[in-house]
C-alpha positions as CSV (number, residue, x, y, z in Angstrom):
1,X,64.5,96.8,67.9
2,X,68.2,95.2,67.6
3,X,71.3,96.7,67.9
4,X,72.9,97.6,64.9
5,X,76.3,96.9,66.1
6,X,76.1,93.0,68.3
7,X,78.4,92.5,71.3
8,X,76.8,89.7,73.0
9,X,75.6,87.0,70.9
10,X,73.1,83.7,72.0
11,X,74.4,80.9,72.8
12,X,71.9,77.8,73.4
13,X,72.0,76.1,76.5
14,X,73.2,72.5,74.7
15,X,76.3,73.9,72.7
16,X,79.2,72.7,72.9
17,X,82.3,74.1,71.0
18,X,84.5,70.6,71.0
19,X,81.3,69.2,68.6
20,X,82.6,72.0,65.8
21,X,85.1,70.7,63.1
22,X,88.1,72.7,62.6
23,X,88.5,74.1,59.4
24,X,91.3,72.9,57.8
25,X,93.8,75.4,55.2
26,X,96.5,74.6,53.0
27,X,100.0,75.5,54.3
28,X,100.8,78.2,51.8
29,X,97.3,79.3,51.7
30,X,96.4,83.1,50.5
31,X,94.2,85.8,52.3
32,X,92.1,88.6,50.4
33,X,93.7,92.3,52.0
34,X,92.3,95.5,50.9
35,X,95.8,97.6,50.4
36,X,97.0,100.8,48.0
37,X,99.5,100.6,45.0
38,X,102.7,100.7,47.0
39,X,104.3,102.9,43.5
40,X,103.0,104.3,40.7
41,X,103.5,100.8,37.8
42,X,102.0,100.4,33.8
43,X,100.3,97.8,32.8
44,X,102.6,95.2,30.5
45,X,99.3,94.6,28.7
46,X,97.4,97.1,28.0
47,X,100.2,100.5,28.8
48,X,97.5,101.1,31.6
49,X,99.0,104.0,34.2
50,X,98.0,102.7,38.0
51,X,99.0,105.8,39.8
52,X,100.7,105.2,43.7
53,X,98.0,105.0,46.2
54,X,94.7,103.0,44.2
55,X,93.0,100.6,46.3
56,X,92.8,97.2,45.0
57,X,90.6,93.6,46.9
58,X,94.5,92.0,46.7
59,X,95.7,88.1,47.5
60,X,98.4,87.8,50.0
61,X,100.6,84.9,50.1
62,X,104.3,83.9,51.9
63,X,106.8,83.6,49.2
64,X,108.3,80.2,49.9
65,X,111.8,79.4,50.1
66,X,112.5,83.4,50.3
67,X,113.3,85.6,53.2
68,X,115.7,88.6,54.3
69,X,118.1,87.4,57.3
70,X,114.9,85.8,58.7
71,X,112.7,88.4,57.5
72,X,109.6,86.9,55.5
73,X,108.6,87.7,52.1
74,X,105.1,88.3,51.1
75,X,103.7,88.7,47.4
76,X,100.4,90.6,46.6
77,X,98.1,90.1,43.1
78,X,96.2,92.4,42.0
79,X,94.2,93.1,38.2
80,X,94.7,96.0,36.4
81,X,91.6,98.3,36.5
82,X,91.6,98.0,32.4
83,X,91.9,94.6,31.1
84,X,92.1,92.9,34.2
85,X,95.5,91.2,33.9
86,X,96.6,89.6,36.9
87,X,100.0,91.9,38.7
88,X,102.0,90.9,40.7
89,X,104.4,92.7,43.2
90,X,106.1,91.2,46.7
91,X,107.7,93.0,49.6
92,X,112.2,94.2,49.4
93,X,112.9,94.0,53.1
94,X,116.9,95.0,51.6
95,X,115.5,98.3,50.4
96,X,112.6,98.9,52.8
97,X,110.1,98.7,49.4
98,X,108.2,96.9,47.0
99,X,109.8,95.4,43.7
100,X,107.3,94.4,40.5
101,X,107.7,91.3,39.4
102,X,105.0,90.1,36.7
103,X,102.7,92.0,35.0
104,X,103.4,95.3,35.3
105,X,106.8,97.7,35.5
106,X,107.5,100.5,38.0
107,X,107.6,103.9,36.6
108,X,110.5,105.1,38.7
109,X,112.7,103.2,41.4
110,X,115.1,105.4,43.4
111,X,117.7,102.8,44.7
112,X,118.4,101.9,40.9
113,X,119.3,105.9,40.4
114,X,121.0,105.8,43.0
115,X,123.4,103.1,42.1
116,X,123.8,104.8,38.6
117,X,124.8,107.7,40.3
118,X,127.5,106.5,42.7
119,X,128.6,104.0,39.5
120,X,128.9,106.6,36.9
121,X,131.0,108.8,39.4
122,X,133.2,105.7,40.6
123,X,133.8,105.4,36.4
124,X,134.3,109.1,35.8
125,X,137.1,109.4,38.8
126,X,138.8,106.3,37.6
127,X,139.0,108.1,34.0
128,X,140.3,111.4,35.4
129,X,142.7,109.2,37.5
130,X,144.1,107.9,34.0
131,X,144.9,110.7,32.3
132,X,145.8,113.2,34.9
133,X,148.4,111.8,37.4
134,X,148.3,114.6,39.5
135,X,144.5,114.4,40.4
136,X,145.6,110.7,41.0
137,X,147.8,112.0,43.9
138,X,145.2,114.7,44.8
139,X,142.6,111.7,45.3
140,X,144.8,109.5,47.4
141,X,146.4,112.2,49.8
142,X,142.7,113.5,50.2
143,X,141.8,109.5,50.9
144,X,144.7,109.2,53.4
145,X,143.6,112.2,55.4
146,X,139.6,110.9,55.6
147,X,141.0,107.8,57.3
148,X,143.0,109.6,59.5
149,X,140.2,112.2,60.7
150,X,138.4,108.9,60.8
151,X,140.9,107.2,62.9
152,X,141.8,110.2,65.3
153,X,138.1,110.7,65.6
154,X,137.8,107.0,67.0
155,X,140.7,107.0,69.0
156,X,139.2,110.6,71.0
157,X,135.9,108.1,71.4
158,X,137.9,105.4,73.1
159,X,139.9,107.5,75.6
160,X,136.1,109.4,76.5
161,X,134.4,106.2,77.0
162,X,137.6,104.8,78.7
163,X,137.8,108.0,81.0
164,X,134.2,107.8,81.9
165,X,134.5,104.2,82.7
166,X,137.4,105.2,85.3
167,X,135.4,107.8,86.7
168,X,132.5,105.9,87.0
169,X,134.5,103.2,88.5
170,X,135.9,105.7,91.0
171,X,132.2,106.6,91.6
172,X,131.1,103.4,92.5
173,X,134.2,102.6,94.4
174,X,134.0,105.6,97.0
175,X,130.0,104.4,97.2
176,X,130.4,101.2,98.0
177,X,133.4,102.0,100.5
178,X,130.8,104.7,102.0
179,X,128.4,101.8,102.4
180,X,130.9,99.6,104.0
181,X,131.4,101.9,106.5
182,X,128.6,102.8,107.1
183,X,127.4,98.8,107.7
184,X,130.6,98.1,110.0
185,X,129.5,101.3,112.3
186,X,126.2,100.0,112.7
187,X,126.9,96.0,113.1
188,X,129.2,97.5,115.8
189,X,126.4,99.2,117.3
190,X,124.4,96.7,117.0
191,X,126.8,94.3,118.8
192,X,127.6,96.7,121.6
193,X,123.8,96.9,122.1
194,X,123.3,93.1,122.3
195,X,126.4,92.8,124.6
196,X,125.0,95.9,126.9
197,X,121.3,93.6,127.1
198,X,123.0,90.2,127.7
199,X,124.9,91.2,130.8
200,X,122.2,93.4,132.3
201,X,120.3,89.8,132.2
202,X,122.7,88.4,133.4
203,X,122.6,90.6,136.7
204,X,118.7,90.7,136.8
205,X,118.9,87.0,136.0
206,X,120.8,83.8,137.8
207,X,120.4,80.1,138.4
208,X,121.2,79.0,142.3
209,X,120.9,75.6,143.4
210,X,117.2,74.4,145.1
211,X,117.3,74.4,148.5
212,X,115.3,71.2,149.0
213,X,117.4,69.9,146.0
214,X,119.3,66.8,147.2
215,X,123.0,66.3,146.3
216,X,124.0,64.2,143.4
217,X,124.5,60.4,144.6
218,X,128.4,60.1,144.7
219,X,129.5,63.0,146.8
220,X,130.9,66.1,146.0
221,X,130.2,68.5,143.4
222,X,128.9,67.5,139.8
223,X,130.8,68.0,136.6
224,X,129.2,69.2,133.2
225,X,129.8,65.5,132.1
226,X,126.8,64.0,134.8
227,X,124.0,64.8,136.5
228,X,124.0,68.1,137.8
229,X,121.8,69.5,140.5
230,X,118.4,70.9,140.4
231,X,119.0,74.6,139.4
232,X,116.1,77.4,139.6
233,X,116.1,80.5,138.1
234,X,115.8,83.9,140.5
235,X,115.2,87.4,139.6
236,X,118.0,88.6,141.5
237,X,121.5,86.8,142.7
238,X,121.3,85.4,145.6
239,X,124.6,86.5,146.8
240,X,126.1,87.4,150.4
241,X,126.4,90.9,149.2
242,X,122.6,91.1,148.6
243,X,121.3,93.7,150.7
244,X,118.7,93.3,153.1
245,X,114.9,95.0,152.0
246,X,114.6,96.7,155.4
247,X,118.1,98.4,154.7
248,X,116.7,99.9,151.1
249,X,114.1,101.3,153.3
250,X,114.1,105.3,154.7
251,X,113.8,105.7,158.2
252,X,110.1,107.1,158.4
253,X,109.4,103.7,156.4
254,X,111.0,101.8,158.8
255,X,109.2,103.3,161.8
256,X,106.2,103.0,160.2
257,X,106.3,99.1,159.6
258,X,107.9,99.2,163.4
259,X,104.4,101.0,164.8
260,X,102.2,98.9,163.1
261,X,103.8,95.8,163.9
262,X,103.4,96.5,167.8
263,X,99.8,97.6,167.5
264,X,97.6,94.8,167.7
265,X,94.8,94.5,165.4
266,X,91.4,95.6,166.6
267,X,88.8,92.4,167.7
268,X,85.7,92.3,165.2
269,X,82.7,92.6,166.5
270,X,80.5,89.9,164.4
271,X,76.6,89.9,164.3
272,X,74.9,87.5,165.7
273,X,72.8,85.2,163.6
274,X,69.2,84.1,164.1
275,X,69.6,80.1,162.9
276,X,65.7,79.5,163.7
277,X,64.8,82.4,161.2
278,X,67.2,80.8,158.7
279,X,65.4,77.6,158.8
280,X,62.2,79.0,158.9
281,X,60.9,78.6,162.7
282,X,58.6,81.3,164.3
283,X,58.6,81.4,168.0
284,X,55.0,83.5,169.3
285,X,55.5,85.7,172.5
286,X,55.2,85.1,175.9
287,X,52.0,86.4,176.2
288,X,50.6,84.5,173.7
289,X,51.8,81.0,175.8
290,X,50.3,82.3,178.7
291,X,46.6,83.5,177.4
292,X,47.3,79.6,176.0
């Protein structure tokens, strides 16, 4: 039995992908998307009601030559579940909906209220502004003081951010002196350290003249210029000062070594060898040569 749901399909040992043609589509050509009435709309046809949220099998397309500030627009057709008449609605990126465009008008679109709203207002002020000139004077000192809250209120945000720059400023200042410090102490220890190991090499360590070296022909001593003599290098100086091994030595050392160098070392006594049995040769007793 099959699975119902396929994950791995056959391939045939001979096929070769390259061998399939590619399928070719129009620029501007339109997919089939299963979407919802984005508003409820009525049919310009038939006066059908297609409430918000039916499913429709629509057509997608790019409107060409369109966009929002780079933003594409895409238009949908659908039928209208009555007499079928072709709708058709395309994306408003301006007011984050959808806007009818053929077949069909929307039953109720907010932003168009809204703009009544704030227009019928802007006319009924200017009216009132006519005929009373007091409210006039009412309506620009009220004005004045908005854009002065508004102005004090950017000005406090300026001086915060301004003051919090300084401070973090200061912050970051007294860090990175910290750190500076703290880098100078340590390349100083550091230094003093690699000081304190070059000169205690240079008392383990020393280069002295060979002492079956031969001079440098010419006489006299070399400069840094010519050849120079034939230097090796000893684990101690081999200075005048140097003091003698013996003298490092305690007393009872020093007898010891004495005792034992006047004692004379005990004669081995070695085992004499048989060279006949090495090689091999048996030699019978004397009776034996005489019974002979």
């Amino acid at each position: 039995m099959s699975e119902r749901k396929v994950l791995n399909k056959y391939f045939p040992p001979d096929f070769d992908p390259s061998l399939i043609p590619r399928r070719r589509q129009p620029k501007n050509s339109q997919q089939v998307v299963r979407l919802m009435a984005p508003f409820s709309m009525r049919c310009n046809t038939c006066g059908e009601y297609i409430y918000k949220g039916k499913k429709f099998n629509a057509r997608k397309e790019t409107v060409e030559g369109e966009d929002y500030f780079g933003i594409k627009i895409f238009r949908f057709y659908i039928k209208c579940t009555l007499c079928s008449a072709e709708i058709t609605f395309k994306t408003d990126p301006k007011n984050t909906d959808y806007a009818a465009e053929h077949g069909a008008s929307r039953n109720f679109e907010p932003w168009r209220d809204e703009r009544a709203v704030e227009e019928e207002d802007r006319l009924a002020k200017l009216e009132e502004e006519e005929n009373n000139p007091m409210k006039a004077l009412e309506n620009r000192t009220v004005d004045s003081k908005r854009e002065m809250d508004i102005l004090d209120a950017l000005q406090d945000i300026r001086a915060r951010n301004a003051r919090n720059e300084r401070v973090g400023q200061s912050v970051d200042l007294l860090d990175r002196l910290h750190m500076e410090e703290i880098e100078t102490e340590e390349d100083m220890e550091q230094k003093r350290a690699e000081e304190e190991d070059e000169k205690l090499v240079r008392e383990v360590f020393a280069k002295v003249p060979a002492a079956d070296a031969s001079p440098a022909p010419g006489g006299g001593s070399t400069t840094s210029g010519g050849s120079s003599r034939e230097v090796i290098t000893v684990k101690r100086k081999a200075g005048a000062d140097e003091p003698d091994l013996q003298s490092l030595l305690p007393d009872s050392a020093r007898a010891l070594l004495a005792e034992k160098s006047s004692m004379s070392a005990p004669q081995i006594k070695r085992k004499k060898i048989d060279s006949k049995a090495l090689l091999g040769i048996k030699v019978k007793g004397k009776s034996k040569m005489k019974a002979v």
